[in-house]
MARMI-640070 format. One line per 3 residues: their letters; for each residue x, y, z of N, C-alpha, C. Coordinates in Angstrom, 3 decimals. Each point is the difference from the previous one (the first is absolute). Layout:
<recs>
A	X,Y,Z,X,Y,Z,X,Y,Z ~ ...
</recs>
This chain:
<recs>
XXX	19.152,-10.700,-13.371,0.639,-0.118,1.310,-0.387,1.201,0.867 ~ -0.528,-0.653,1.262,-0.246,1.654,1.333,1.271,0.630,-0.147 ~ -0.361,1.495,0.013,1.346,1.085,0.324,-0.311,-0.024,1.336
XXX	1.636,-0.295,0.668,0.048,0.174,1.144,-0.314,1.603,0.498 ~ -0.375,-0.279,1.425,-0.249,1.481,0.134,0.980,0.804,1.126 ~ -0.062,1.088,-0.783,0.822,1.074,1.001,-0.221,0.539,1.294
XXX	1.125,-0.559,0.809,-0.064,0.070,1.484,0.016,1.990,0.221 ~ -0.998,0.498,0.467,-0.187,1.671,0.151,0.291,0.326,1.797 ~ 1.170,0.199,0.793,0.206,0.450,1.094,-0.854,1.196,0.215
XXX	-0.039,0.433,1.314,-0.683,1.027,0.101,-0.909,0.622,-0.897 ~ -0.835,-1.163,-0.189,-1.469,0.264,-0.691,-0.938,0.421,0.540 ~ 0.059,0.343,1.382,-1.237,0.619,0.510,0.376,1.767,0.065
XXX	1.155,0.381,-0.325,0.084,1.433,0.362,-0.691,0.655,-1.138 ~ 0.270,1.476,0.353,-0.337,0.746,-1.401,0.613,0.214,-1.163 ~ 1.449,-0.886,0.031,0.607,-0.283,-1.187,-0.216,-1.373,-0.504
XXX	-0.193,-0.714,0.609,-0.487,-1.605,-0.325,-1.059,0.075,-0.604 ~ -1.238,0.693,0.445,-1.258,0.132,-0.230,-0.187,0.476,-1.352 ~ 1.221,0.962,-0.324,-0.425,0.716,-1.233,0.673,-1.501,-1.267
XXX	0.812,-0.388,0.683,1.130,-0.997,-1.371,-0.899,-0.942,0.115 ~ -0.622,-0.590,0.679,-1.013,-1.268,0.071,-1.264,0.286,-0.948 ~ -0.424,1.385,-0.037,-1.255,0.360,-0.938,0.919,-0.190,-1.368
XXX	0.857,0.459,0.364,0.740,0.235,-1.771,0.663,-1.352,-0.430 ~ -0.169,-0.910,0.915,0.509,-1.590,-0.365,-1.259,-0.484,-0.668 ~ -0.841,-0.065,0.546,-1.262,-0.476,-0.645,-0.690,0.656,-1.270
XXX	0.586,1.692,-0.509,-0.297,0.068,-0.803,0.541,-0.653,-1.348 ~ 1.635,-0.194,0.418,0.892,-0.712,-1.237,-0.230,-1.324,0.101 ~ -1.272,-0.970,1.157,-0.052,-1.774,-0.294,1.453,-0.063,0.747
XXX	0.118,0.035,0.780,1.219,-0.062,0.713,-0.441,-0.425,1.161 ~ 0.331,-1.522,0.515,-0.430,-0.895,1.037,0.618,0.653,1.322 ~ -0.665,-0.111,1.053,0.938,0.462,1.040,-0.703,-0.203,1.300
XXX	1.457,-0.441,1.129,-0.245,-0.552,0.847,0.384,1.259,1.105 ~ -1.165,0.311,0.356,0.140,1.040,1.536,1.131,-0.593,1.426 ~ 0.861,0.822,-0.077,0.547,-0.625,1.311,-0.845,1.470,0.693
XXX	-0.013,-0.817,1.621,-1.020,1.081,0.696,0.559,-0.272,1.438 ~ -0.507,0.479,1.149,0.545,-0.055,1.361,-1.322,-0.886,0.464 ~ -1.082,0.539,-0.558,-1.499,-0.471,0.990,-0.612,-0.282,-0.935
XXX	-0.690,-0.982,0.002,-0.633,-1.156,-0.895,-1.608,0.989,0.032 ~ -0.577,0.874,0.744,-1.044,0.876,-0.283,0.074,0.662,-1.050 ~ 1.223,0.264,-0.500,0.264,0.608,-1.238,-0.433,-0.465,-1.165
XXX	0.208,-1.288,0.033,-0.097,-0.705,-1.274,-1.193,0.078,-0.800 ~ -1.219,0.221,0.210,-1.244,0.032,-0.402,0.109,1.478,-0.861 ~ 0.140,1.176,0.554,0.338,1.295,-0.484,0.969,-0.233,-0.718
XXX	1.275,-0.428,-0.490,0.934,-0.709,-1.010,-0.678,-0.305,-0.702 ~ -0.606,-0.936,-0.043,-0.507,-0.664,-1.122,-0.876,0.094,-0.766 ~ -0.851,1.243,0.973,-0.861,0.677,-1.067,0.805,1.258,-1.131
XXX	2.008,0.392,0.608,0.063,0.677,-0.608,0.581,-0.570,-1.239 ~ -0.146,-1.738,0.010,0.773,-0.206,-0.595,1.264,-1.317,-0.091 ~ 0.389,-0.473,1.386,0.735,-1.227,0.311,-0.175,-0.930,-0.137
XXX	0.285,-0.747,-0.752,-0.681,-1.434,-0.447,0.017,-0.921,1.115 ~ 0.923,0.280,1.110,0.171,-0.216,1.723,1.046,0.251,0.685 ~ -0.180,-0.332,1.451,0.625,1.145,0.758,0.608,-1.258,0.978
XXX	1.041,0.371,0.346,1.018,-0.678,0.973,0.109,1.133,1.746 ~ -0.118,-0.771,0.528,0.787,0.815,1.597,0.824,-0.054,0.300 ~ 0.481,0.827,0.212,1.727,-0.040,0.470,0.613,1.071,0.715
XXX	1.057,-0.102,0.347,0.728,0.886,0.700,0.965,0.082,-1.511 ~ 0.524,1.838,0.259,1.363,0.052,-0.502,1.108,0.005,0.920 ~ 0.216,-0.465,1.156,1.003,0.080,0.569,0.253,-1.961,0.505
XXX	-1.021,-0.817,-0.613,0.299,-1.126,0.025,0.352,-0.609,-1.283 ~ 1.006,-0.346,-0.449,0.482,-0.822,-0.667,-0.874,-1.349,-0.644 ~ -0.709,-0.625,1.211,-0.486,-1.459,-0.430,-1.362,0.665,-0.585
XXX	-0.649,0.610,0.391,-1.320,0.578,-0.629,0.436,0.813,-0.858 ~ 1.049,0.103,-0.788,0.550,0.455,-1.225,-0.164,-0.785,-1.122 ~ 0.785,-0.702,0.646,0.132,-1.217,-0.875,-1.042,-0.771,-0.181
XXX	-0.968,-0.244,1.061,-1.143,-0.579,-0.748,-0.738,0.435,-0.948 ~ -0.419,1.649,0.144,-0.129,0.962,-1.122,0.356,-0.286,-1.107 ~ 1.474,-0.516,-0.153,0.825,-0.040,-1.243,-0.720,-1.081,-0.964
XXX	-0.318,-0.813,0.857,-0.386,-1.476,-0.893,-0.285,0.159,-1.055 ~ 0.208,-0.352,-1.195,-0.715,-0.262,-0.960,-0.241,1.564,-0.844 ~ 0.863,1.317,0.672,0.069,1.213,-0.822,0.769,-0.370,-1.441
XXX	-0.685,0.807,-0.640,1.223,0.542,-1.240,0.668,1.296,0.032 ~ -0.819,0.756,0.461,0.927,1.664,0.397,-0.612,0.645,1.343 ~ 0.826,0.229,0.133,-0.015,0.728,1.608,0.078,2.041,-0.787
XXX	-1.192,0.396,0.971,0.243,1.689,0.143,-0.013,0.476,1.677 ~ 0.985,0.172,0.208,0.385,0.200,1.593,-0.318,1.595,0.250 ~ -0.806,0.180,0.746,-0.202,1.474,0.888,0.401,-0.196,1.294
XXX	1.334,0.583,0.216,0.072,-0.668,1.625,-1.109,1.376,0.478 ~ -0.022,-0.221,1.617,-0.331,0.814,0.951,0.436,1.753,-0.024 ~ -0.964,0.954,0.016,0.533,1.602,-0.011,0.743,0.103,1.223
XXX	1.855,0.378,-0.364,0.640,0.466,0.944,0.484,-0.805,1.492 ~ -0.066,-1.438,-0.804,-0.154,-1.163,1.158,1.852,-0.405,0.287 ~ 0.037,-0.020,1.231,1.572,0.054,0.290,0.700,-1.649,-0.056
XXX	-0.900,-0.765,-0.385,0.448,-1.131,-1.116,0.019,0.200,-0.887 ~ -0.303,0.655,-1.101,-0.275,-0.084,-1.458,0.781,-0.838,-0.517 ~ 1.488,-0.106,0.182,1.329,-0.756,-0.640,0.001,-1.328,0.529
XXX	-0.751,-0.304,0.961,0.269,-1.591,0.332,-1.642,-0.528,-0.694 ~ -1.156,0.650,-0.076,-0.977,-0.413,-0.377,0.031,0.013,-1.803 ~ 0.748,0.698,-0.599,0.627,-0.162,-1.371,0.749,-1.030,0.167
XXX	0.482,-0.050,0.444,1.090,-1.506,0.328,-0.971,-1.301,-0.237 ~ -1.174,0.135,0.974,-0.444,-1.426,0.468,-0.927,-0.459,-0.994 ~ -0.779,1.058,-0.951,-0.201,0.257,-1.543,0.518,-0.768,-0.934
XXX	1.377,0.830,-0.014,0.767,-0.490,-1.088,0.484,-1.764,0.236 ~ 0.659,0.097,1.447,0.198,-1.525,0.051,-1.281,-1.291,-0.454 ~ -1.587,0.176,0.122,-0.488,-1.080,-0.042,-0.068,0.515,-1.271
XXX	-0.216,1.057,-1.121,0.305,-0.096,-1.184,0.867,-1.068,-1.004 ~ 1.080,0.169,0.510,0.680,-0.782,-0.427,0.384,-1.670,0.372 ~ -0.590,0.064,0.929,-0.334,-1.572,0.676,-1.333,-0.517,-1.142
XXX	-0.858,1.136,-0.298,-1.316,-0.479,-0.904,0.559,0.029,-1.330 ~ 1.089,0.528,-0.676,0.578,0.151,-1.330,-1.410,0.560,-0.650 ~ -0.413,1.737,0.775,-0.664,0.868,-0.704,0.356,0.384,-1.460
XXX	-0.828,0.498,-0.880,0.611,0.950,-1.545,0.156,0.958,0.373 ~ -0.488,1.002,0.987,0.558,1.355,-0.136,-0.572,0.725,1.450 ~ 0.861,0.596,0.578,0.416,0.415,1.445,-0.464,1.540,-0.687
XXX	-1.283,0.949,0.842,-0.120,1.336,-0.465,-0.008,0.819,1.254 ~ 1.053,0.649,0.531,0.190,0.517,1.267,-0.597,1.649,-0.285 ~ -0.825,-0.141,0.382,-0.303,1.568,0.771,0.694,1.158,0.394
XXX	0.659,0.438,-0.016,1.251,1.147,0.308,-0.417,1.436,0.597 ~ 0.847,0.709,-0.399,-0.701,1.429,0.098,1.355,0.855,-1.133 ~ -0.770,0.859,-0.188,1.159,1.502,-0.972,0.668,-0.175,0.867
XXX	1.735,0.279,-0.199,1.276,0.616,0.627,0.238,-1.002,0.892 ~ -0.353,-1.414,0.358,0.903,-0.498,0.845,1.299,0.295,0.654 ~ 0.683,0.585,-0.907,1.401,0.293,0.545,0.135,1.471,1.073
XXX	-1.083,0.424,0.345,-0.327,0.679,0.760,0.068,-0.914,1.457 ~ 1.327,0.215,0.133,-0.123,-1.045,1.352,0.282,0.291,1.028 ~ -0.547,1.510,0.699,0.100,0.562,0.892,-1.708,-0.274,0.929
XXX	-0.313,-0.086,-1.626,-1.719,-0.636,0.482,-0.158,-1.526,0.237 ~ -0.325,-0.251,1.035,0.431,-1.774,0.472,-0.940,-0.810,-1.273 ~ -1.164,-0.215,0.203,-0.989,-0.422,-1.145,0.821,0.389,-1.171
XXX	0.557,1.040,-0.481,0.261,-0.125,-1.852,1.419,-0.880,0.427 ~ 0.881,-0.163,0.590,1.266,-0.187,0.607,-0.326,-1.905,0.308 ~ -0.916,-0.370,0.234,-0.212,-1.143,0.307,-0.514,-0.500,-1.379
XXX	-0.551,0.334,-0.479,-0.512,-0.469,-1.861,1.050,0.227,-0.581 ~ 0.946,0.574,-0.142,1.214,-0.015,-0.630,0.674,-1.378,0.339 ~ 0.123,-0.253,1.535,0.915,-1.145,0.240,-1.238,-1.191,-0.675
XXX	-1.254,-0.262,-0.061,-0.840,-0.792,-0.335,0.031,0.023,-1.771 ~ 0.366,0.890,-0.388,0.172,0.377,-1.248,0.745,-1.168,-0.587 ~ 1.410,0.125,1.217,1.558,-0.511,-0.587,0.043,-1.533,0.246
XXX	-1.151,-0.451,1.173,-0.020,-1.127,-0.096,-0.595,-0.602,-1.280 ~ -1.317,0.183,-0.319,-0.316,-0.474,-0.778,0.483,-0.087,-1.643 ~ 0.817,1.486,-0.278,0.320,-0.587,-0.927,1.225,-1.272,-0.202
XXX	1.190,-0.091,1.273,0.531,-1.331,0.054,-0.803,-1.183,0.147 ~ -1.238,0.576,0.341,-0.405,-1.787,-0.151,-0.574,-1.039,-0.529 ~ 0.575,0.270,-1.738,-0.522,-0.758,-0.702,-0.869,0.080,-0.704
XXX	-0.889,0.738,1.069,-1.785,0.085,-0.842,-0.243,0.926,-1.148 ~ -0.453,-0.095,-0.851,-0.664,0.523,-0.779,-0.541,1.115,0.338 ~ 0.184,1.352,-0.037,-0.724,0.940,0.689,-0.606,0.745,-0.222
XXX	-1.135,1.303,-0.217,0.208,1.589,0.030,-0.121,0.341,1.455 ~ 0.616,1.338,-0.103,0.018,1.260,0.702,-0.814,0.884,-0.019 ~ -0.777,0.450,0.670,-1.100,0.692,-0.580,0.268,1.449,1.491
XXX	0.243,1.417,-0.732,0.409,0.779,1.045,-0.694,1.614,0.322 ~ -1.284,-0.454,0.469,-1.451,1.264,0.090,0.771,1.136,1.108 ~ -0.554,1.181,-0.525,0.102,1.421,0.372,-0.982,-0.379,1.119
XXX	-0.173,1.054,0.927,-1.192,0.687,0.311,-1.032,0.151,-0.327 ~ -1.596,-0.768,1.069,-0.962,0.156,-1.102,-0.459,1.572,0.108 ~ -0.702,0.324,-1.329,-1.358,0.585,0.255,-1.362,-0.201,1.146
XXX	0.124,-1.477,-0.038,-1.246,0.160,1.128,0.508,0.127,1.407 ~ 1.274,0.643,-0.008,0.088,0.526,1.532,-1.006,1.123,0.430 ~ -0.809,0.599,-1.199,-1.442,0.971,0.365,-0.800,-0.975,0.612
XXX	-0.400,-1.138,-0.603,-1.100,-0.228,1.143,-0.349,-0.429,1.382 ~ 0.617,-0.241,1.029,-0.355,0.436,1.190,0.033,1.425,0.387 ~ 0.670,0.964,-0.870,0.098,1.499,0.621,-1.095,1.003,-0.798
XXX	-0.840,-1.021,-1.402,-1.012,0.650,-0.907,-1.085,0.747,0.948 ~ -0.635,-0.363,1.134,-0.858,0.656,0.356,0.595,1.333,0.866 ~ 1.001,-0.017,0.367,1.020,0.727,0.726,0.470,1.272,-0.674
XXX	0.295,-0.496,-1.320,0.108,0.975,-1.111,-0.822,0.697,-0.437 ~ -1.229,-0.286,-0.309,-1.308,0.344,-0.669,-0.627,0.751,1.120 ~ 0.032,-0.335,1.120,-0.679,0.590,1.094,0.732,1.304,0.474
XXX	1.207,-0.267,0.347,1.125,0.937,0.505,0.630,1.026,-0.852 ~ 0.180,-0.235,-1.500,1.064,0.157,-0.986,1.227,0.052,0.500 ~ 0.457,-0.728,0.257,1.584,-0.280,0.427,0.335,-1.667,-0.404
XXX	1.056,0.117,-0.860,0.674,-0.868,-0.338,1.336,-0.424,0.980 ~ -0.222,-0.858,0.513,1.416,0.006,1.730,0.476,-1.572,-0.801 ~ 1.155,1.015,0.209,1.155,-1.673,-0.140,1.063,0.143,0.748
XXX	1.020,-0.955,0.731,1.209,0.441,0.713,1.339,0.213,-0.990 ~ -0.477,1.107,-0.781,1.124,0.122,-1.205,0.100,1.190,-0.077 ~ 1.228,0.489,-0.581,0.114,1.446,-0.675,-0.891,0.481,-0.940
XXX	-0.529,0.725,-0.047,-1.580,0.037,-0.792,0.732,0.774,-1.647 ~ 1.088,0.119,0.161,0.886,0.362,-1.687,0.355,-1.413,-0.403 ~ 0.463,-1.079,0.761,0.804,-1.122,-0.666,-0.652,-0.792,-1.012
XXX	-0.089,-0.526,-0.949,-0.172,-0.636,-0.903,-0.249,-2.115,-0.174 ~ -1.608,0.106,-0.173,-0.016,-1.114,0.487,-0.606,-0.628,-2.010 ~ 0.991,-1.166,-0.311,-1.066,-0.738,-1.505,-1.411,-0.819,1.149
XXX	-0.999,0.407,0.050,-1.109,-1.196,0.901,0.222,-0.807,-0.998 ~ -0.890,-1.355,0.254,-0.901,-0.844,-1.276,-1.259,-0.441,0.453 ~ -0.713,-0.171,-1.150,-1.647,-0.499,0.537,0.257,-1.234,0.284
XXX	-0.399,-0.648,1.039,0.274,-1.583,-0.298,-0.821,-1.176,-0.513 ~ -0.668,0.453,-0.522,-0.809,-0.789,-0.894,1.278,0.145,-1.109 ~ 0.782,0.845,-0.693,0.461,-0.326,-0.886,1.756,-0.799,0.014
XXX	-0.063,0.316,1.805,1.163,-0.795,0.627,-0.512,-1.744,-0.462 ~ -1.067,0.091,0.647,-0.773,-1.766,-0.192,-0.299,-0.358,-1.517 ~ -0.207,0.578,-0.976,-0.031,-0.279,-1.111,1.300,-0.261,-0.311
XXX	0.968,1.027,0.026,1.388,-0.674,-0.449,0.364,-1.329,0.903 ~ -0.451,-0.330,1.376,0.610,-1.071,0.515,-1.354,-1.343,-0.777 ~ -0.668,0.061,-0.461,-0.822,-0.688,-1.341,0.454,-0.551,-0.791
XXX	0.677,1.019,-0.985,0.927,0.007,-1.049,0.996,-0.954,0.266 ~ 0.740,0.389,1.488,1.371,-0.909,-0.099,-0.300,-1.548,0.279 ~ -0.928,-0.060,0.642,-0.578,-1.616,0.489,-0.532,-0.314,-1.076
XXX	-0.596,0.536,-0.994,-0.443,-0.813,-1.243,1.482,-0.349,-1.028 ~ 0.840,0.171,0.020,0.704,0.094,-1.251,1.551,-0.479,0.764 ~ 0.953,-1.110,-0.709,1.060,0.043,0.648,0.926,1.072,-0.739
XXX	-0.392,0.937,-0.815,0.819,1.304,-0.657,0.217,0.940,0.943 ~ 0.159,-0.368,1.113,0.103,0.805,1.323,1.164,-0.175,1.016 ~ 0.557,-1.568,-0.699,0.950,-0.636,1.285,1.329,0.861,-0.162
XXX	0.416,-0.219,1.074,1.125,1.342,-0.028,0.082,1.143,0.161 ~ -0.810,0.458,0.442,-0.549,1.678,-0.328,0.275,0.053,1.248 ~ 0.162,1.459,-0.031,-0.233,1.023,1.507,-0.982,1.080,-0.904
XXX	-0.831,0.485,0.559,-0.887,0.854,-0.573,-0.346,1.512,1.362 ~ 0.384,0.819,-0.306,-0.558,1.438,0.454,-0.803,0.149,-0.259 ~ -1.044,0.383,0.984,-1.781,-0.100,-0.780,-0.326,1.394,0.878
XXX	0.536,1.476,-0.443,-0.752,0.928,0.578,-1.123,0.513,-0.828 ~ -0.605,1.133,0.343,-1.245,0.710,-0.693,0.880,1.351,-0.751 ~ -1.209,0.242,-1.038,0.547,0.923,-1.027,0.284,1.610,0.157
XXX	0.323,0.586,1.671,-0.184,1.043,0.330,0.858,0.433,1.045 ~ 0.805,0.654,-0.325,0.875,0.664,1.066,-0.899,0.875,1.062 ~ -0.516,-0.190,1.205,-0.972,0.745,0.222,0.410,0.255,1.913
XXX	0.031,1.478,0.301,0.246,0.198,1.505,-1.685,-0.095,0.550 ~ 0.694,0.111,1.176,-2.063,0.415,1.046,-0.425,0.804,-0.477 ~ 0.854,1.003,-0.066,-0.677,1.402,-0.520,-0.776,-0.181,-1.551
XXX	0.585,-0.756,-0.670,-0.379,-0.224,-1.628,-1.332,-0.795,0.451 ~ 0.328,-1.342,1.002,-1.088,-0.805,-0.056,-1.855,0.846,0.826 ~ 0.898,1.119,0.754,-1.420,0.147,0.712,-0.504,1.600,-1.225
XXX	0.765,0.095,-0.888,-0.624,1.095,-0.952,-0.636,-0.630,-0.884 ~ 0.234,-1.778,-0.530,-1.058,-0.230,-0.675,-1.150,-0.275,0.669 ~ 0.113,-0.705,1.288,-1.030,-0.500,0.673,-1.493,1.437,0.035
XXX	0.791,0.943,-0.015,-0.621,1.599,0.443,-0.943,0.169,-1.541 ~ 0.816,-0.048,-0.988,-0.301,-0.085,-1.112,-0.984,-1.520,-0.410 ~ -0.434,-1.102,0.198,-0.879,-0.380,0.117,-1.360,-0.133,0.727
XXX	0.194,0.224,1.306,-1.074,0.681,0.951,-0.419,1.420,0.465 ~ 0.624,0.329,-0.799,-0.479,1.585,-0.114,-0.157,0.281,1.146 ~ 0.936,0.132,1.007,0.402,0.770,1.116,1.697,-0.308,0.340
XXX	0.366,1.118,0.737,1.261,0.127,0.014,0.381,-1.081,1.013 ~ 1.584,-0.646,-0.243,0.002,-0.858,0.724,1.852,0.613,0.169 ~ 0.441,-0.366,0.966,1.409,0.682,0.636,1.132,-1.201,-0.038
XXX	0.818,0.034,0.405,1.108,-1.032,-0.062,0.870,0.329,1.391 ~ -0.283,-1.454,0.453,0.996,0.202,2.055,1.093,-1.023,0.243 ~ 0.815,0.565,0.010,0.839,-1.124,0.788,-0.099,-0.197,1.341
XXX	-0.174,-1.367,0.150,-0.381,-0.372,1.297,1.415,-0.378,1.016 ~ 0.511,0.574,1.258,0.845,-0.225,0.461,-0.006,-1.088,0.261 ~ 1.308,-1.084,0.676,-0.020,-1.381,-0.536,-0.705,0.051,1.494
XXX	0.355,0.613,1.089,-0.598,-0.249,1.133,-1.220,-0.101,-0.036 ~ -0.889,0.663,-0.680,-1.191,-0.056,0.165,-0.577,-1.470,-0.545 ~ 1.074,-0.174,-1.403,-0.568,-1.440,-0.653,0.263,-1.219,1.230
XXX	1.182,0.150,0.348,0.624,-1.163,1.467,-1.528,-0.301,1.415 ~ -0.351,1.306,-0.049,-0.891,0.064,1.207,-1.089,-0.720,-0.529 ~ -0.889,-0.065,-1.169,-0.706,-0.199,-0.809,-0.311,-1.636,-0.070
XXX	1.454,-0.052,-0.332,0.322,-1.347,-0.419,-0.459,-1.152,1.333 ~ 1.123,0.564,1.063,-0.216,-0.790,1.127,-2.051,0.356,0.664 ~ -0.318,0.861,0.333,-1.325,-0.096,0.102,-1.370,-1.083,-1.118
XXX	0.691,-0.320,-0.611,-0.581,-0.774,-1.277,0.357,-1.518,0.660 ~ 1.095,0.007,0.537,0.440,-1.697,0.318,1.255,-0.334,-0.425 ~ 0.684,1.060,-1.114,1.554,-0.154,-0.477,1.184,-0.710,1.264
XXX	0.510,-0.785,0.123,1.123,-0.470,0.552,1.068,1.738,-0.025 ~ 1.075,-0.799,0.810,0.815,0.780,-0.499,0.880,-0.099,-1.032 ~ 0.017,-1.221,-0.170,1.078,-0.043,-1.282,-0.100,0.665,-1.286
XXX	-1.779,-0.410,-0.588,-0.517,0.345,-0.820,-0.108,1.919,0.736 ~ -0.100,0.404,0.756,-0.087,1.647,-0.099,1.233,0.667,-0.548 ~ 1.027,-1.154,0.431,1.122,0.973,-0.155,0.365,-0.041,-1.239
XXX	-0.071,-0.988,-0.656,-0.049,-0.408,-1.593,-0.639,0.546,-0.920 ~ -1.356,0.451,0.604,-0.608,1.008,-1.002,0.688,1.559,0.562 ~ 0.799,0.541,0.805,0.229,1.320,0.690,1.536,-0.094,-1.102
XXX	1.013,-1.446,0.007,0.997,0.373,-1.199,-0.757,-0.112,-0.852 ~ -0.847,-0.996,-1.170,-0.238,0.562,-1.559,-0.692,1.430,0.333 ~ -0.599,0.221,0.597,-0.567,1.350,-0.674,1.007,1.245,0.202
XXX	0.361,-0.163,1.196,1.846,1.201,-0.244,0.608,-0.441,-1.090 ~ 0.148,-0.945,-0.334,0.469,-0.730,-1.489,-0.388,1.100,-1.479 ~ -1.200,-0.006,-0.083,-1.118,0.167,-0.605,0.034,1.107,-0.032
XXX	-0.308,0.414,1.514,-0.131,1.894,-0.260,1.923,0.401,-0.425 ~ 0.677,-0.307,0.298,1.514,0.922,-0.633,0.178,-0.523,-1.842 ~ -0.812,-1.049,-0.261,0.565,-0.584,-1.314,-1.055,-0.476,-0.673
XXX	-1.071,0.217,0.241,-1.248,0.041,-1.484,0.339,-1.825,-0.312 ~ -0.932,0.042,-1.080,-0.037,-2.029,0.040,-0.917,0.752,-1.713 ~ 1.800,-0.121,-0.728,-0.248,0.219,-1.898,0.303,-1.358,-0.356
XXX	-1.001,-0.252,-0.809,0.251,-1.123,-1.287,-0.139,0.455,-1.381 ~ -0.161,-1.039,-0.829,-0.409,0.187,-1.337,-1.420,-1.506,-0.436 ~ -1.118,0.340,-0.919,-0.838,-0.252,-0.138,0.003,-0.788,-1.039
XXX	0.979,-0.167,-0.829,0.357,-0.770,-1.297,-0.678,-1.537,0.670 ~ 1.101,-0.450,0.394,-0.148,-1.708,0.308,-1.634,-0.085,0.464 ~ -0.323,0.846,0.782,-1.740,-0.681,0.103,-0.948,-0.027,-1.096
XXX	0.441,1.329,-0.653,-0.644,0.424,-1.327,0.261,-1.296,-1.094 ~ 1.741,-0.393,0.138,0.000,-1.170,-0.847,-0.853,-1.107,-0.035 ~ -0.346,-0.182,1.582,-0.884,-1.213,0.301,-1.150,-0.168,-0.137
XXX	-0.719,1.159,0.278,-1.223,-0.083,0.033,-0.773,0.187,-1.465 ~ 0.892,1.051,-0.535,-0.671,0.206,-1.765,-0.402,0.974,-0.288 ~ 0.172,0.794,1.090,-0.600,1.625,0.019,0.144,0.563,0.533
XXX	-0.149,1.146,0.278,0.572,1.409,0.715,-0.613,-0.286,1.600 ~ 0.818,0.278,0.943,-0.164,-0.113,1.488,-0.719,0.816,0.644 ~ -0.881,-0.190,0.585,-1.126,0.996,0.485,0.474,1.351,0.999
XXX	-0.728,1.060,-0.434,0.562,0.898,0.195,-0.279,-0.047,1.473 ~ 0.655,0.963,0.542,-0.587,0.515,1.604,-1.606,0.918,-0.244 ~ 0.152,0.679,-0.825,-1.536,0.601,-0.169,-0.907,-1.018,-0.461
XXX	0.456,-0.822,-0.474,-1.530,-0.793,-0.805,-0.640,-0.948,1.229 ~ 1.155,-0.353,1.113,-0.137,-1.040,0.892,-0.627,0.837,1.420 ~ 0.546,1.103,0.054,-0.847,1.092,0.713,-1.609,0.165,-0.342
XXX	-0.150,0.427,-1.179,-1.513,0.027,-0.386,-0.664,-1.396,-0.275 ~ 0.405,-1.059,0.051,-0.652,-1.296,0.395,-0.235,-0.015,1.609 ~ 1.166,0.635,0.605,-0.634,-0.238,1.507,-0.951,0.788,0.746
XXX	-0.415,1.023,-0.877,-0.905,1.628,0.387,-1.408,-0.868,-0.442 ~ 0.243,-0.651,-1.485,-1.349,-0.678,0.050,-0.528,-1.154,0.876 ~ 0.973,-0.475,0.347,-0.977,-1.134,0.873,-0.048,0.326,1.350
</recs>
């Protein structure tokens, strides 16, 4: 009998991109939901057995998506001021399709709900587990590859700039090993029920992160906190709305007074092995 295949939301980002390579490594069928059908060709070379168009803020192009899924892995939108009704419109054709297993995307600390995004996955959290479905929770730190758009910046400059307290304490994770554990849970129903914390194995400030960076490229590299104003100005010159500026201006005041700690167990459980360090994932990015 065909295994139905798994409906993948936000498969074109850089978190989709990475769980879609890691779907195809476990034989794990999967159907790209996408915004622009140009996409689909680049999908499918990474991997999508095919690709649907859709909106997440439409319902009926949800549901057509849904057809014929067996598990849904939902990435809503970064910091999108629907998130809770587009989890909604998710979960509802889910259960109109009588999916096996609903795998919501989350983030560490939801209950951090001063930050709208972790504050809105919490309420998306609470829906889904009333509704029936079969679920995991799956709840990623901070990546590591927040270096690469600032890698040449770093390497060139030595300054490590983040809008954080450059003492506070961040677990990163590589996300390749974020996407391997979200692998794991789509292959196996030994997963349903779960909420899972998936940080990296390292209590680590700016200051820690830009002394290894220094220590692999053999030049000194510094640690800055970036005032939020400067990130706000930044933001909007880029094309940022305002909603989204002001949203990133609370998490990172968030962020800079209260560090973003986990624990590394549950990914470690998943994946089968020790979670990649911040240095080892640093000197992979010096080489290429």
């Amino acid at each position: 009998m065909k295994q139905k295949p798994l409906l993948l939301s936000g498969a074109n980002g850089r978190t989709g991109r990475a769980i879609l390579k890691t779907m195809a490594d476990h034989m794990i069928p999967v159907r790209a939901f996408i915004r622009n059908a140009e996409q689909a060709e680049e999908l499918k070379a990474l991997g999508a057995g095919e690709c649907v168009v859709g909106d997440m803020t439409d319902p009926a192009s949800i549901a057509a998506a849904m057809k014929g899924a067996g598990k849904v892995l939902h990435i809503g939108p970064p910091m999108h001021p629907d998130e809770l009704s587009i989890t909604q419109h998710f979960i509802k054709a889910a259960q109109a399709e009588g999916v096996e297993h609903f795998i919501y995307y989350s983030v560490m600390h939801p209950l951090r709900r001063e930050v709208r995004h972790h504050r809105l996955k919490l309420d998306a959290e609470e829906i889904l587990i009333e509704s029936g479905l079969p679920y995991t929770i799956l709840q990623p730190s901070r990546y590591m590859q927040h270096l690469v758009p600032i890698w040449s910046k770093v390497t060139d400059e030595g300054v490590h700039a983040m809008p954080f307290d450059t003492t506070k304490k961040f677990n990163v994770v590589d996300l390749d090993d974020l996407a391997a554990a979200c692998a794991v849970v789509a292959a196996s129903d030994d997963h349903l029920y779960a909420m899972y914390e998936l940080a990296g194995p390292e209590a680590l400030s700016q200051e820690e992160m830009a002394a290894t960076i220094s220590d692999v490229i053999g030049r000194d590299v510094t640690a800055r906190a970036i005032p939020l104003d400067e990130v706000a100005a930044k933001a909007k010159a880029a094309g940022a709305n305002e909603d989204r500026v002001e949203q990133m201006r609370v998490m990172n005041k968030h962020y800079d007074e209260h560090g973003f700690r986990g624990n590394p167990n549950i990914l470690q459980y998943l994946i089968g092995k020790p979670a990649r360090t911040f240095r080892s994932y640093v000197k992979t990015l010096a080489e290429n």
